[in-house]
N, C-alpha and C positions, 0 to 999 in steps of 0.2 A: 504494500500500500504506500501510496506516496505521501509524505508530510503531510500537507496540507488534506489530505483526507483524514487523517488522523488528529491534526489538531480539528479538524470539523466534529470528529466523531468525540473529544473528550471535551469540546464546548458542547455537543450537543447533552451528556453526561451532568456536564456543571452547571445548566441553564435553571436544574430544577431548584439550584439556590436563589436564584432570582422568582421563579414562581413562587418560593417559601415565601420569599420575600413579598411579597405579591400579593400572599394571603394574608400576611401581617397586616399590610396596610387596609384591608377590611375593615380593620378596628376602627378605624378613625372616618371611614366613611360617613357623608353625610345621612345617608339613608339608616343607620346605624344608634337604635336609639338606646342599648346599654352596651358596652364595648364591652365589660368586663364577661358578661354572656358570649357575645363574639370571639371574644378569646378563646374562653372555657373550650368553645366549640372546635376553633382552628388550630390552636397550640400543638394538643400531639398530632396532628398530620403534619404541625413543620418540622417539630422535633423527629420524628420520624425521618420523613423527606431527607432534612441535613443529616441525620446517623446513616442512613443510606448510600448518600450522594458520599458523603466522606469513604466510605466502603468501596462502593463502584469505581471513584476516579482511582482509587490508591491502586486497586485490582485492574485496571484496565492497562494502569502504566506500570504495573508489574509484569504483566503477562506482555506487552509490547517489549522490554527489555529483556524480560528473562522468558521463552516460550514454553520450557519447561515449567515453569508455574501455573501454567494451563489448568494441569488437574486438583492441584491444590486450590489452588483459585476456586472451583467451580462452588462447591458448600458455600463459601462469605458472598459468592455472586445469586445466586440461586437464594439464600436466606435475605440478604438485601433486597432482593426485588420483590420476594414476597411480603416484604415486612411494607415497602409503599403501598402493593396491594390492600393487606391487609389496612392498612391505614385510611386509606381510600375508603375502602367501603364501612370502615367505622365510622365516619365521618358521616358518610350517608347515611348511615342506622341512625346516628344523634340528631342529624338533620331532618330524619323522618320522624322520629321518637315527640319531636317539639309538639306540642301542641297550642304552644302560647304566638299569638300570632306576630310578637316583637321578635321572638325568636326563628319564626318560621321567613319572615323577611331577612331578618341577619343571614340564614342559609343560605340565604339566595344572591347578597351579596357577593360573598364567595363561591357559587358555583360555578361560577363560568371559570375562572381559573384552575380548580377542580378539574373539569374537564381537561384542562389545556395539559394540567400533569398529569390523568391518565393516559394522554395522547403521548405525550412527551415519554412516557414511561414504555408503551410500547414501541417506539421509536430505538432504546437503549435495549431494551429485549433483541432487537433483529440484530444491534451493534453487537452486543455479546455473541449471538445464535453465529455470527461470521467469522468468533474469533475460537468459539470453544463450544463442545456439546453440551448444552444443559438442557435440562426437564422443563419444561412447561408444566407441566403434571404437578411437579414439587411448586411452584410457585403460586399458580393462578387457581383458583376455584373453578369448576367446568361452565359457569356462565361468565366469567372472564375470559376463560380459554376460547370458549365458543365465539365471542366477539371478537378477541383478540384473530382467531384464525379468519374469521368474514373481513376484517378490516385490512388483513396482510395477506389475502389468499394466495395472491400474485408472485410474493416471495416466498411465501412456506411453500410453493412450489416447485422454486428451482431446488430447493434444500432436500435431498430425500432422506425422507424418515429422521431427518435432522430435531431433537426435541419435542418426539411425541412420545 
């Protein structure tokens, strides 16, 4: 791979500190009529997100210098991506759970960013899936999996049997 495809691919890695970042600013939205509930809601998907992202970039630019780190790699790669997963959809569960309607607007706030780092996350899934074999199975839940594969069908194509 040439340089500059690879620093694209470990910006594309470090972007989701900027989405964390992104949810943060939630808080202070205008639309936003108790922040400190806002927070409550979005904190651990950031915290998450950055424990993640911290994992991913180290792992990425290990296994770029050393290839033999491939296999060792894969468990810190594989548990990292499940853990934004998992993050994700807690985040929805809380955001569905609301039933106070200053809260159910807070959610909404933040979803569209949400979205962007689910997008974003599948994105770093394909970058991994090009460098090393991992599980989809270990990470994603089967209605993640199942979306995940409709949204990327085109590349889980060329890959065979690549992380199923």
């Amino acid at each position: 791979m040439k340089n500059d495809e690879l620093k694209g691919q470990y910006e594309d890695i470090t972007v989701l500190y900027d989405m964390a970042g992104e949810l943060a600013t939630t808080v202070e939205n205008k639309a936003v009529k108790n922040p400190e509930a806002q927070l409550a809601l979005i904190e651990p998907l950031i915290n998450d997100i950055a424990d993640s992202t911290d994992v991913l970039t180290e792992e990425f630019i290990d296994i770029l210098e050393n290839p033999s780190h491939k296999k060792s790699a894969k468990g810190r790669i594989e548990k990292a991506m499940r853990k934004i997963f998992m993050a994700l959809e807690s985040y929805r569960e809380r955001a569905r759970e609301t039933t106070n309607d200053t809260l159910a607007a807070l959610a909404n706030v933040a979803d569209k960013t949400v979205e962007k780092i689910y997008r974003q996350t599948e994105k770093i899934m394909i970058i991994f899936m090009r460098l090393i074999d991992i599980s989809l199975e270990r990470i994603m839940r089967k209605h993640e999996l199942d979306e995940f594969r409709r949204h990327n069908s085109q590349f889980l194509n060329m890959i065979p049997q690549h992380g199923h």
